[in-house]
N, C-alpha and C positions, 0 to 999 in steps of 0.2 A: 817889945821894941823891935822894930825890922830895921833885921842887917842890914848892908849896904849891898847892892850890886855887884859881881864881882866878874871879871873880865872872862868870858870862854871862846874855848878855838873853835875857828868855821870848818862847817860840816861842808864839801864841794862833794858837787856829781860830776861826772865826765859821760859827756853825750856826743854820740857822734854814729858814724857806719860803722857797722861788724868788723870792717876791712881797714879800716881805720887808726887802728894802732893805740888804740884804750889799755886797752892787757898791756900790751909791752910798755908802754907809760909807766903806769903801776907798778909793773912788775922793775922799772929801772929804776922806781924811784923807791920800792921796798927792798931792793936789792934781795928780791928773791924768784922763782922762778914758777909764775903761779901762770908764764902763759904756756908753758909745756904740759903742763898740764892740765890744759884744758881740751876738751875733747874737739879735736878739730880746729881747734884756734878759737872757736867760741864761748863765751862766757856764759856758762849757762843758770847761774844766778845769780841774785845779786847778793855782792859782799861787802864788807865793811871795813876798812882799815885805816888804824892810826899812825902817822910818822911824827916824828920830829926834823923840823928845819930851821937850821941858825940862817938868817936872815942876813944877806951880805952887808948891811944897812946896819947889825948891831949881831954880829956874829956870838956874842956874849947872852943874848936872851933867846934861846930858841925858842919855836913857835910850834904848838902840836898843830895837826890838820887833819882828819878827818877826813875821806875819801869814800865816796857809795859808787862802787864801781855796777852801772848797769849794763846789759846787753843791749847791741846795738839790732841785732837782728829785727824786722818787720813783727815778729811775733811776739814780741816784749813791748808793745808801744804802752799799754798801761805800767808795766815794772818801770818804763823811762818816765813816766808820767806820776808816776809816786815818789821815786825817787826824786824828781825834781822840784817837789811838794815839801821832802825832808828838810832838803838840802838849804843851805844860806846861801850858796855861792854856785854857779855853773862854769863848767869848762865845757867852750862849744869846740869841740877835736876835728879836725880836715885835713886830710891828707892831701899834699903836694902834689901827688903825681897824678890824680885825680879827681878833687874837686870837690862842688856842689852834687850829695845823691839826692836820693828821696828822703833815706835815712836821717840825712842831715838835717833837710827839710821837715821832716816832722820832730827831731829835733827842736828845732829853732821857732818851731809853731809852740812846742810845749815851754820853753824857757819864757816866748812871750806873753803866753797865756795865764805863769802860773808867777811872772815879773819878778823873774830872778835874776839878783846883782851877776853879768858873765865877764867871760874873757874868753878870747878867739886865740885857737893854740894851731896857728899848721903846722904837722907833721911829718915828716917824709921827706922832712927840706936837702938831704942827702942822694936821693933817690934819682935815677938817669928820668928825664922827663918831669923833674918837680919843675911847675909853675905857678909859682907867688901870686903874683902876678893875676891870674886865671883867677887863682881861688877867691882873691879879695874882689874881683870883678863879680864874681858870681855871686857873695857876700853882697854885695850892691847889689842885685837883683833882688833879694829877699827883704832888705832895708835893713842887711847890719854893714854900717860903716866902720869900719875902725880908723886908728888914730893914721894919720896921714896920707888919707883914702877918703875925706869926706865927713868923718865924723869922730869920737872923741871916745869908741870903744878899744878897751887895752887889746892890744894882739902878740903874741911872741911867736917867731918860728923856731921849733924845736925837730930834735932828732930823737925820738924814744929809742932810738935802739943803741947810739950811738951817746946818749947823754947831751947832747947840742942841746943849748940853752934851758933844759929844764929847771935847772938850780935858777934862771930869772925868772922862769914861771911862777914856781912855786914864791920867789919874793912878788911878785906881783897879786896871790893870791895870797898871802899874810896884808899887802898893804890896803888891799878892799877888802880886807878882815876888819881892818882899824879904821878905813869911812864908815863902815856900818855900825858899828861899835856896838858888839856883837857880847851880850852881860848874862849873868845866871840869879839866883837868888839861891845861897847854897841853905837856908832854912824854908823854902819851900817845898811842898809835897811834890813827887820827881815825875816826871811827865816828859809821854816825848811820843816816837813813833815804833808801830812793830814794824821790822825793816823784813824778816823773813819768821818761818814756820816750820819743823819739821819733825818726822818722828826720829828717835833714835833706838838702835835696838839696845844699849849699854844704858843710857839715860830716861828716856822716855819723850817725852813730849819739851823739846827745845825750843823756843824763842829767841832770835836777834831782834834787839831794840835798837835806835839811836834815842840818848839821855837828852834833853833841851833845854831843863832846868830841874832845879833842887837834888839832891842826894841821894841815890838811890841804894837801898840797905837789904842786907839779906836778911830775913824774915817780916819783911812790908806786904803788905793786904796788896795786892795789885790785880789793876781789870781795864778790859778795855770794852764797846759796846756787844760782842760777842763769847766773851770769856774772863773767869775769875781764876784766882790762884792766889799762892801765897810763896814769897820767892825761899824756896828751899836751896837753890845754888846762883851762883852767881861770877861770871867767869870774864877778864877783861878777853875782847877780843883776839886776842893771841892764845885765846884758852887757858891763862891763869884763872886759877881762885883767887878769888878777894875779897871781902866784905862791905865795901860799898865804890862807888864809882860817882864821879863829876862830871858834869857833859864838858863838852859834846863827843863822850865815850860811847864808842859799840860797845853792847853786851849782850855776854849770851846768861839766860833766864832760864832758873829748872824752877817748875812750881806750879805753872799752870794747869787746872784740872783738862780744859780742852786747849785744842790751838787757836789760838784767834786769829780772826781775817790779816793777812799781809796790810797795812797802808792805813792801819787803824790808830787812833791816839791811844795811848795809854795813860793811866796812872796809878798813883799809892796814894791808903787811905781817902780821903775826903777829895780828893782831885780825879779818882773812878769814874769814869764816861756812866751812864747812865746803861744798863741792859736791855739791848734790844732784842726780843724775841725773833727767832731764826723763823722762815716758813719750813715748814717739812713736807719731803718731796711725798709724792702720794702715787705709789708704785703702781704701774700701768697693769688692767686687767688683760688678765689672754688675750681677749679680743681686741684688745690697743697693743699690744705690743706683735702680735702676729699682722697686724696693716703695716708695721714700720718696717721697710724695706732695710734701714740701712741704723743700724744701733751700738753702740759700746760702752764698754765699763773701761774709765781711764785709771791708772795709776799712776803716778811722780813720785820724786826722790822730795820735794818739797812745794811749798805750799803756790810759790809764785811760780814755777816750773808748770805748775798743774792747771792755774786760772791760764796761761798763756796756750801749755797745749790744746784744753775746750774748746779756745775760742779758735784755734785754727780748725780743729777738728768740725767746727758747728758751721764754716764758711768752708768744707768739702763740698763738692759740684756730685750731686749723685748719678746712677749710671741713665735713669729718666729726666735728669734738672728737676723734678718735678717732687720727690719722695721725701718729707723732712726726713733731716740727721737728729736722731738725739742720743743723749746719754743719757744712761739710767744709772749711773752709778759711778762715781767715783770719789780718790780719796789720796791719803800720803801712805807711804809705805809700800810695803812685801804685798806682792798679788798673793790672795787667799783662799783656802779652798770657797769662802763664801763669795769671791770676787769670779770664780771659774763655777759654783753653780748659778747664780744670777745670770750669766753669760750664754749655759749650757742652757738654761730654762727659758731665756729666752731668744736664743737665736743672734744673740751680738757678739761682737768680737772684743777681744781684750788688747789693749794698748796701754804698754812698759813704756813709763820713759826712767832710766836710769837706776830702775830697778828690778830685785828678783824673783825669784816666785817661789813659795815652801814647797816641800816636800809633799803635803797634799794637793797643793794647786796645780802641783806637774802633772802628778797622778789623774787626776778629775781633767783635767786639758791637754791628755794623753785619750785618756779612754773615750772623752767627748767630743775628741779632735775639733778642740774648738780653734780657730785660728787667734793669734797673738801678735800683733806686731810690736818690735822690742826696738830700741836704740838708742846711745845716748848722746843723739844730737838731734835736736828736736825737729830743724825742718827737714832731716833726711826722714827721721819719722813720718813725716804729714806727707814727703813724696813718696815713700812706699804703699801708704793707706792709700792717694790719688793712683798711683801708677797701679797698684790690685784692682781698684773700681772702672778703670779708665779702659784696661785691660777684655774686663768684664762688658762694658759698654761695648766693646769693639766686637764681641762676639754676635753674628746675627742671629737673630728671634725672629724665625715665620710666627711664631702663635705665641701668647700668653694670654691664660685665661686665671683669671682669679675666682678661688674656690667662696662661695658666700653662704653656702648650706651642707651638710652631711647627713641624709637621708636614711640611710641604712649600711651597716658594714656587719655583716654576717659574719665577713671570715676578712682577710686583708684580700683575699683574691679575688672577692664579691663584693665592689663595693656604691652605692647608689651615692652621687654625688649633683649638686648643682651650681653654677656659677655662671661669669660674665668676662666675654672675650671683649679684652683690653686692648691687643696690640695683635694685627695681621689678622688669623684666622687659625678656628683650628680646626681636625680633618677626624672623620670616623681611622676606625684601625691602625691611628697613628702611634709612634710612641714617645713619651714626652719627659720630659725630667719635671722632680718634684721640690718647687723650693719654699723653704719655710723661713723668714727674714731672707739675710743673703746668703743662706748655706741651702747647698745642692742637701738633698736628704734621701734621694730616692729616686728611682724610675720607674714608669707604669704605662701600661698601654689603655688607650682608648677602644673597648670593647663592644660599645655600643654609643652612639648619639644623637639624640635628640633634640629638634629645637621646635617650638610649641607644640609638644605631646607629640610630633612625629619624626620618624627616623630621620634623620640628614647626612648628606655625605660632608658638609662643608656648612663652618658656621662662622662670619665673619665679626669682624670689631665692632662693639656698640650693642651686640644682643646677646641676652643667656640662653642658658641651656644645659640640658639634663644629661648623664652617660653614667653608663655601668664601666667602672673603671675597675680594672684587674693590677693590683700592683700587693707586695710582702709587705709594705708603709701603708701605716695609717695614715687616712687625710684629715686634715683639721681645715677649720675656716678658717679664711686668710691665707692659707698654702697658695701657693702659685703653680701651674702646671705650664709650662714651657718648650715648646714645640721648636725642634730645630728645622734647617732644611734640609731636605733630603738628598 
């Protein structure tokens, strides 16, 4: 016999600009203080929170709600874009004293693309310079009308810091709880979404889910297209224990043998996504990874912190435009002594976001002076990475020749080499720096030079050519040898 339908709370995202005033929403409407602590003011993943709100309309039935607070930041546009996939309900947030960004706008591209019930919250209505006004005109540019503006979308103006109007909000977001009529199957197998990923060093491999329907029990078969497990803990989002949960509850999941992808369905027993075989990367030979100018092994504190760092890292402008970026490596957790040799071996740099490095990866990235770059706010990260390369670009190169052969090496100080001048020229008896990826390695003079079997004083871009190079560094192919001005 199937139960009946049984009535559950809407899960709402809050989307909007970084600058925007999401955190302090949240945080006024949790009455607690999660935007102080956020590094920099920004959210740097996404969380999940339940409240209770008595509805001024029947103050006697409160209502839970469900909240996926995503980062507004440019570098999160997929976390905004999953989340608004979870979610029943959107909160599109604008601030008053500023308006329509870009943020907003892609925003308001992803609510319509993915035809989420919303509401238009301006914030900052307190603020010297808020204009109403403004915003809802710029709102009609995009084609959201709201209610007495053209069109029949709910709007409130609120004050997150100040509490102004959000207790209407929040009953306006219960009342388009109850248009959708929004139901569970509490005898169905429990199915919903993984909301985040992470290692933990006390627990192990954690999971945040949002629940969407049926019961979810601790010791349930659960899997999703990447990952199986068996739920060993099971924790209501405020980090109780409990033994099962009804949606549309966060929960956090101990059980899983690996992490599964962020944004993936899950479920228990017979309602398991199907397994999809992962590709596995296939690690670059010498000779591939000594042509890649410009390479790194990333780390993250979690799983959606780390698809967003990539993909800013993969849209770095190299010091040529011209040299792909890639990563050979990365992952969640502690940088490892095996994250600092893959790094050391081949010439890439490592990038911390939000995490630390053992006791052996200092060591190994001390002695290998590998360079690191650490922080935890993601785009100061991505402009320290550009500002190092930008840096680097700014420095002028008479000559680079790229090494393509290594003929003989007697001793380091004897060494018969051959290659092809890339950029200016380069000069007999000159002395050149040795780079291997983007790390300096070494100095060496040009001892002798030849270009088609005979001596030359000067060999320009576009042609090779042979020299007995005198340097303590070995050369390998793919090395670069880098000629400054004199």
């Amino acid at each position: 016999m199937l139960s009946s339908p049984l009535k559950r709370s809407p899960v709402v995202v809050v989307m909007g600009h970084v600058d925007h005033g999401k955190t302090t929403l949240l945080d006024y409407i949790r009455k607690s203080n999660v935007a102080a602590k956020e590094s920099g003011g920004i959210t740097q993943g996404v969380g999940a929170y339940e409240i209770m709100h008595a509805n001024s309309a029947d103050a006697n039935a409160p209502t839970r709600i469900t909240f996926i607070d995503t980062p507004g930041h440019q570098a999160f546009t997929k976390m905004r874009s999953r989340g608004a996939q979870i979610a029943d309900i959107a909160i599109l947030l604008v601030a008053a004293d500023d308006g329509v960004s870009e943020q907003t706008k892609d925003a308001i591209r992803i609510i319509k693309e993915t035809k989420l019930p919303y509401i238009v919250a301006i914030n900052k209505i307190d603020k010297e310079g808020a204009d109403v006004l403004k915003v809802k005109n710029g709102l009609a540019q995009e084609e959201i009308f709201v209610e007495g503006f053209g069109g029949d979308i709910s709007c409130q103006e609120i004050s997150a810091k100040t509490g102004q109007g959000v207790s209407d909000l929040l009953d306006l977001i219960t009342l388009t709880a109850e248009v959708e009529g929004l139901t569970y199957d509490p005898d169905a197998p429990a199915t919903g979404f993984v909301l985040e990923t992470h290692m933990n060093p006390q627990t192990g491999l954690t999971t945040i889910v949002i629940l969407k329907n049926g019961t979810l029990k601790t010791g349930d078969e659960i899997g999703t297209a990447s990952a199986r497990g068996k739920i060993k803990g099971l924790r209501s989002f405020d980090g109780k224990n409990t033994k099962e949960l009804t949606p549309s509850a966060p929960a956090i999941i101990l059980g899983f043998d690996s992490l599964p992808r962020i944004g993936e369905n899950f479920g228990v027993g017979g309602a398991m996504p199907a397994l999809v075989k992962q590709e596995e990367k296939a690690m670059p030979t010498e000779g591939e990874y000594l042509q890649k100018r410009l390479s790194f092994v990333v780390k993250a504190d979690v799983a959606g912190s780390l698809e967003a760092l990539m993909d800013q890292i993969k849209q770095i402008k190299t010091p040529d435009n011209t040299t792909r970026v890639t990563i050979l490596g990365e992952g969640v957790g502690e940088v490892t002594d095996g994250d600092a040799k893959l790094a050391g071996s081949t010439g890439s740099f490592i990038v911390a976001f939000r995490v630390k490095q053992t006791p052996a990866a200092k060591t190994l990235i001390s002695s290998q002076k590998i360079k690191v770059f650490s922080s935890d706010i993601i785009y100061e990260l991505i402009k320290d990475i550009e500002e190092e390369f930008s840096g680097r670009k700014k420095q002028i190169v008479a000559g680079d020749l790229e090494i393509l052969k290594v003929f003989k090496q007697e001793n380091p100080g004897a060494q018969i080499i051959g290659g092809k001048v890339t950029v200016g020229e380069i000069k007999n008896q000159s002395t050149v720096e040795i780079h291997r990826g983007e790390k300096e390695i070494g100095v060496g003079r040009i001892a002798n030079l030849q270009q088609s079997k005979k001596d030359a004083d000067v060999v320009p871009a576009g042609l090779e050519c042979g020299m007995l190079f005198s340097s303590q560094t070995l050369i390998l192919a793919g090395d670069h040898l880098i000629m400054r001005p004199e």
